[in-house]
C-alpha positions as CSV (number, residue, x, y, z in Angstrom):
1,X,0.0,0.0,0.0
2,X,1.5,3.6,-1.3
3,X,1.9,6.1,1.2
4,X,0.6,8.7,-1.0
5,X,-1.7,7.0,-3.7
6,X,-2.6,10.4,-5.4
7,X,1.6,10.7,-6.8
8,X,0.5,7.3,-8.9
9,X,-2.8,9.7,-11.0
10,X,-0.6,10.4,-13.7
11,X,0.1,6.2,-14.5
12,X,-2.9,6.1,-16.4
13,X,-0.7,6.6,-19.3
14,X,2.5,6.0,-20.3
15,X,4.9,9.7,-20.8
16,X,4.4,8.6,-24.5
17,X,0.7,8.1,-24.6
18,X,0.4,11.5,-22.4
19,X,2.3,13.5,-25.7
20,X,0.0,11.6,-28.3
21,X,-2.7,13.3,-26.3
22,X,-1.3,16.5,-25.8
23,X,-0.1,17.0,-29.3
24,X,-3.6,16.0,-30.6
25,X,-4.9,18.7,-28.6
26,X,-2.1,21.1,-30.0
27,X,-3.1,20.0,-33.5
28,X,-7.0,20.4,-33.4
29,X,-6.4,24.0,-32.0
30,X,-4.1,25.1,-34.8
31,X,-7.5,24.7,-36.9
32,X,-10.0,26.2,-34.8
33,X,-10.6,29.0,-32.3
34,X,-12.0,26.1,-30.2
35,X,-10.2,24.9,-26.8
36,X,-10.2,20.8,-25.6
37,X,-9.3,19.9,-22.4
38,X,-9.1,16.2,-21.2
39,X,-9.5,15.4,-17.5
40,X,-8.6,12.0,-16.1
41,X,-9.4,10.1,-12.9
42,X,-9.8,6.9,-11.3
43,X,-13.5,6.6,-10.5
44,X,-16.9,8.5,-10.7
45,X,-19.0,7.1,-8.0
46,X,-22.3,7.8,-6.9
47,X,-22.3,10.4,-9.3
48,X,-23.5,10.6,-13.2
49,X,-20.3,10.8,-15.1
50,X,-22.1,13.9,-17.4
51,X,-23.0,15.8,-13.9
52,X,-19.1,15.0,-13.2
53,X,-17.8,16.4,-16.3
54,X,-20.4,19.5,-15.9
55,X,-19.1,20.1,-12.7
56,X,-14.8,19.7,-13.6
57,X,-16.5,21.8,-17.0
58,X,-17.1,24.9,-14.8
59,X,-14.6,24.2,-12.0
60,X,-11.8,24.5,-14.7
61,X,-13.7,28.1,-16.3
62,X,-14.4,26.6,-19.7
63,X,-17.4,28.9,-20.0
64,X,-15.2,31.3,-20.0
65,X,-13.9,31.2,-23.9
66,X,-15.1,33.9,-26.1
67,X,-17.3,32.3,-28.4
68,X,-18.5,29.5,-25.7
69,X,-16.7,26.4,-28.0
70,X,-14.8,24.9,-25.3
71,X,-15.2,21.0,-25.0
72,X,-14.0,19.1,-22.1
73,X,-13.6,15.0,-22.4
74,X,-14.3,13.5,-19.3
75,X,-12.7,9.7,-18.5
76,X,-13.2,7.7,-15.3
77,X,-10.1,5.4,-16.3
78,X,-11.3,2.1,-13.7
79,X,-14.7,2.9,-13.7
80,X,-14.8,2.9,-18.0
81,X,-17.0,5.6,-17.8
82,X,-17.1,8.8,-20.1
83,X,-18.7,12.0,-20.5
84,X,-18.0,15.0,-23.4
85,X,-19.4,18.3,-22.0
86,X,-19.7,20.9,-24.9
87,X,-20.1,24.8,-24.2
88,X,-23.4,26.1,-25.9
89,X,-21.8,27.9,-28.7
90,X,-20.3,24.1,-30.2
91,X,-23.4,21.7,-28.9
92,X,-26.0,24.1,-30.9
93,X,-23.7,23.3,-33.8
94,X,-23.5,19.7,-33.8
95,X,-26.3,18.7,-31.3
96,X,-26.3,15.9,-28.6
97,X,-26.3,13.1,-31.4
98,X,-22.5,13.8,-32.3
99,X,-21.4,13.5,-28.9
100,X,-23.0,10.6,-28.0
101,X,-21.0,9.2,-31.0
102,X,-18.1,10.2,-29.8
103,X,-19.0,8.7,-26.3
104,X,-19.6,5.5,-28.3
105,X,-15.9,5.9,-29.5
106,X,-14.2,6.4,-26.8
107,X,-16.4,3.0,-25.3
108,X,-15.4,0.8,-28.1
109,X,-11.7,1.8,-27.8
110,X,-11.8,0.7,-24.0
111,X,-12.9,-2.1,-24.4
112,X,-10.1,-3.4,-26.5
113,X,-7.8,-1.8,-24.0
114,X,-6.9,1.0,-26.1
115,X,-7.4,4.2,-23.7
116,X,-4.9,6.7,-24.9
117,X,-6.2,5.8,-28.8
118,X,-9.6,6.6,-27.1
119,X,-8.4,9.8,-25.8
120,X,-6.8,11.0,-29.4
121,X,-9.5,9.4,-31.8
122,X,-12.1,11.6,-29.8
123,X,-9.9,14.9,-29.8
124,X,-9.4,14.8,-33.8
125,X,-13.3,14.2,-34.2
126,X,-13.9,17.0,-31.9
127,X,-11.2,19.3,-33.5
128,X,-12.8,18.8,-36.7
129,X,-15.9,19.3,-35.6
130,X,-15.0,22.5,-34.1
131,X,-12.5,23.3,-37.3
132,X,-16.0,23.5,-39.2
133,X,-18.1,25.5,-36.9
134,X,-15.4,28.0,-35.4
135,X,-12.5,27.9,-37.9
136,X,-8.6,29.4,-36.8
137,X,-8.2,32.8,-37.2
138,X,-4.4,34.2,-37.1
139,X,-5.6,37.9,-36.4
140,X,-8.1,37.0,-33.4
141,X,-7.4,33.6,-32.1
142,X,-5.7,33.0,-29.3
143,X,-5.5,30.0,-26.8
144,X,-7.4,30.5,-24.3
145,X,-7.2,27.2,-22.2
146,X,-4.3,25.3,-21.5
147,X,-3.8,22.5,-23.8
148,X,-2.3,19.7,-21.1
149,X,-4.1,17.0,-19.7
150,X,-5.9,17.4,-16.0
151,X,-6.1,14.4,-13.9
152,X,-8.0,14.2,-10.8
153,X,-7.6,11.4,-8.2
């Protein structure tokens, strides 16, 4: 038993799979005035994994972007569960259909034991989708939100 089991959050993924992550962030904000954040922990219990990632959503102030396109993908690594909370100006875009996709993604990739493709495979889609919707401009855009991952307990 660790001393201090919170210094093991960050072993969810390897330094390698953490870049993959981070770098696929990088990449879908070069295209889009859009900001991704992905928070990690261990478990979501007792509470609905979307009334997590609304909670985390506002606790980290991504209502706070200009055009209200900030998306946040929630992942409860041993519990398997997921949650992608999208600010209004984004989810009147693409509606609640196209998340729940993507929720069905990032599903399907854990269960073949495939978290950090998950994790990536989800951040393109959503880049893209925001690339459409709320396209990079070099004279305006700036980044708003950190790009690193957040992990929780």
């Amino acid at each position: 038993m660790a001393f201090f089991p919170f210094s093991k959050r960050k072993d969810f993924f390897s330094p390698d799979e953490q870049n993959r992550i981070v770098n696929a962030i990088r990449e879908a904000e070069q295209q889009t005035s859009g900001e991704i954040r992905v928070y990690t922990e261990s478990r979501c219990r007792f509470v609905d994994p979307l009334d997590r990632a609304a909670e985390l959503f506002w606790g980290l102030k991504m209502d706070h972007t200009k055009d209200r396109n900030g998306v946040l993908v929630y992942v409860a690594m041993k519990d398997h569960q997921f949650a992608i909370l999208a600010d209004q100006g984004i989810h009147e875009k693409v509606g609640q259909a196209f998340w729940e996709q993507e929720v069905a993604i990032m599903k399907s990739h854990f269960l073949s034991a495939h978290p950090a493709e998950a994790i990536e495979a989800v951040v393109t889609d959503v880049g893209k989708a925001l690339k459409t919707h709320f396209p990079y401009d070099r004279s305006t855009d700036k980044n708003e939100l950190p790009d690193d991952m957040v992990f929780g307990k």
